[in-house]
C-alpha positions in Angstrom: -26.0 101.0 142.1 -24.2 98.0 140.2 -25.5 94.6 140.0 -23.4 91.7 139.9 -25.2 89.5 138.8 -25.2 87.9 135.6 -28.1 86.6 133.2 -27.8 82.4 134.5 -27.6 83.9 138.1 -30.5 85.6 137.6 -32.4 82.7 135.6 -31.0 80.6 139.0 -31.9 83.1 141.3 -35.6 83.5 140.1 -36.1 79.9 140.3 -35.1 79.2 143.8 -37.4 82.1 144.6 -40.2 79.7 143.0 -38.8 76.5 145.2 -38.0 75.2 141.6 -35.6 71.9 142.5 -33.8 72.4 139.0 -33.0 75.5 139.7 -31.9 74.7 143.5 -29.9 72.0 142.2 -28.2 74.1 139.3 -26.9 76.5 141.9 -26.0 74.6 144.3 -23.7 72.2 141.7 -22.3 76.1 140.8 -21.2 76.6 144.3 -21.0 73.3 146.0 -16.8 72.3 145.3 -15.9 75.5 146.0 -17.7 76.0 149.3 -17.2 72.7 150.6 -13.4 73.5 150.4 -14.3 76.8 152.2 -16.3 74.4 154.9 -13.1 72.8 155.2 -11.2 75.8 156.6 -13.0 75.4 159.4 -13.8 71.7 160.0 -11.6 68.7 159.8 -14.4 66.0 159.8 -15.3 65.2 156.6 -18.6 64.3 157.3 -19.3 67.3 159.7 -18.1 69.3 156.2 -20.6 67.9 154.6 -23.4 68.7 157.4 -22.2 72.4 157.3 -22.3 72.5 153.9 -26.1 71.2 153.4 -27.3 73.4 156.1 -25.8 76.3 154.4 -27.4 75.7 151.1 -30.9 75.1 152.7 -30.0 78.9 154.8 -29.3 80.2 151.0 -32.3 78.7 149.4 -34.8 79.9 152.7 -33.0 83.1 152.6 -32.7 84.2 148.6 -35.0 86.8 148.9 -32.7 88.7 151.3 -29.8 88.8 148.3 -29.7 92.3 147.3 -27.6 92.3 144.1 -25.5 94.4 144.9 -22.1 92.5 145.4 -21.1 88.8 144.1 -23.7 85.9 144.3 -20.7 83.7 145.1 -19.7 86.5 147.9 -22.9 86.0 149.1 -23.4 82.4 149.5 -19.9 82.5 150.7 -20.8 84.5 154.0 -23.5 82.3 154.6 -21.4 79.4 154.8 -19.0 81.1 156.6 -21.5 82.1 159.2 -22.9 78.3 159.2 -19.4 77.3 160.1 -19.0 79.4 162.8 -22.7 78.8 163.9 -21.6 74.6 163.9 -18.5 75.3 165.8 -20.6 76.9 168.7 -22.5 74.6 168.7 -20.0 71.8 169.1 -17.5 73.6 171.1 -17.3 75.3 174.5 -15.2 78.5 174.2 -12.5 76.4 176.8 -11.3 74.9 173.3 -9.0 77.6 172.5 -5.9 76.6 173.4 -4.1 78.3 176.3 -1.2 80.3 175.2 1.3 78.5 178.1 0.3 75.2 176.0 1.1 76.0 172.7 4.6 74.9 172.2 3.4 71.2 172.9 2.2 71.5 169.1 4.4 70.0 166.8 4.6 69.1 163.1 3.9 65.9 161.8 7.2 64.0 160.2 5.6 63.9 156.8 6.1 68.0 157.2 9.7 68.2 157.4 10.2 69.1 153.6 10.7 72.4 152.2 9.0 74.6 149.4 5.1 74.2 151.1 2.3 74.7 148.5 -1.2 75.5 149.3 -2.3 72.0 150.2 0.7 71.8 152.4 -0.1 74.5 154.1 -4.1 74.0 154.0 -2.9 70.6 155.9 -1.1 72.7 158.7 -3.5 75.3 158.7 -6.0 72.2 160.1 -3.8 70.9 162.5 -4.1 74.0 164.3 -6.1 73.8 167.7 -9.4 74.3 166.6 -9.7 77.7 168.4 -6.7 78.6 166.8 -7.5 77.8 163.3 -11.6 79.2 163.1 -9.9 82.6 164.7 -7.0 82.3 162.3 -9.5 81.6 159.2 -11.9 84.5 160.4 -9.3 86.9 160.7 -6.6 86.0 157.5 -8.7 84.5 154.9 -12.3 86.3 155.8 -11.0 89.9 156.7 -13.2 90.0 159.8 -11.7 92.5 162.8 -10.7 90.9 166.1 -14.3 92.4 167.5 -16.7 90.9 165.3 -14.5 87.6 166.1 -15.1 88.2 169.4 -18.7 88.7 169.1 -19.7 85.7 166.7 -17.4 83.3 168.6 -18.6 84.7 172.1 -14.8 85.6 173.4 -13.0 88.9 174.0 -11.3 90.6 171.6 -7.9 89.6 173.0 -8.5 86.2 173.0 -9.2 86.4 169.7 -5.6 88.4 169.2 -3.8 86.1 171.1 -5.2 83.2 169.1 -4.2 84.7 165.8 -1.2 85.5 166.8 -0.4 81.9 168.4 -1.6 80.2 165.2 0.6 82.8 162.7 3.6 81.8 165.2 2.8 78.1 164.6 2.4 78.4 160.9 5.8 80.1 160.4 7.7 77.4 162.8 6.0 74.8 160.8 6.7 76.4 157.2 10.5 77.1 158.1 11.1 73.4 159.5 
């Protein structure tokens, strides 16, 4: 079995399992710019962001114990962010937010997108313009590598819903790339 962990990790790791602060704060300033970014893959409000990202820190600190070692400490902290998004958009949102697939084409893009040659942030910006259905199935499915069924479990929808929202929000990406 290989660890992935290296020596600070562990120094970090065995302090939160002590409720040190330091060492609480020390990984979470490790982790934080990265997984706020990945907090905004899923939220557009700033300040929600935020929320989601202090509520997955205090899950990774309650739940260290539960970190087995055996894949990426950044992997794991990632999932549980992930999940804490997913777990905030339930709670906000009735499943009726996924946008109906006769609807679609009423998205448009922005003026400001009308240029060619898109680089990430371009397309991060597109990516959150998406209906919000749209864009947590899209960011499940593309950038998390879960199936269509877990989708459909954790967001409580069928697995074709969470298809057809994929595969609305790819078709809107591409329209909006090649404009």
């Amino acid at each position: 079995m290989t660890q992935y962990i290296n020596l600070q990790e562990e120094t970090l790791i065995s302090g939160c399992l002590k409720n040190d602060r330091k060492a609480q704060e020390q990984l979470y300033r490790m982790y934080a710019d990265e997984m706020y970014n990945v907090c905004l893959a899923y939220e557009k409000d700033r300040d929600e962001v935020k929320d989601i990202l202090q509520d997955s820190f205090i899950k990774v600190f309650k739940s260290i114990e539960k970190y087995d070692r055996k894949g990426p400490l950044k992997a794991w902290v990632r999932r549980i962010v992930v999940n804490t998004a997913i777990d905030h958009f339930r709670r906000k949102k009735e499943t009726d937010d996924f946008v109906d697939v006769e609807t679609i084409a009423e998205y448009t893009p922005e003026q400001g997108d009308r240029q060619g040659g898109q680089g990430f942030k371009d397309i991060l910006k597109m990516v959150m313009r998406l209906p919000e259905g749209a864009r947590m199935v899209f960011n499940l499915f593309a950038l998390e590598g879960y199936s269509h069924k877990e989708i459909a479990e954790k967001l409580s929808i069928t697995e074709g819903t969470s298809k057809s929202q994929y595969s609305r929000a790819r078709q809107l990406l591409q329209q909006w790339v090649e404009i």
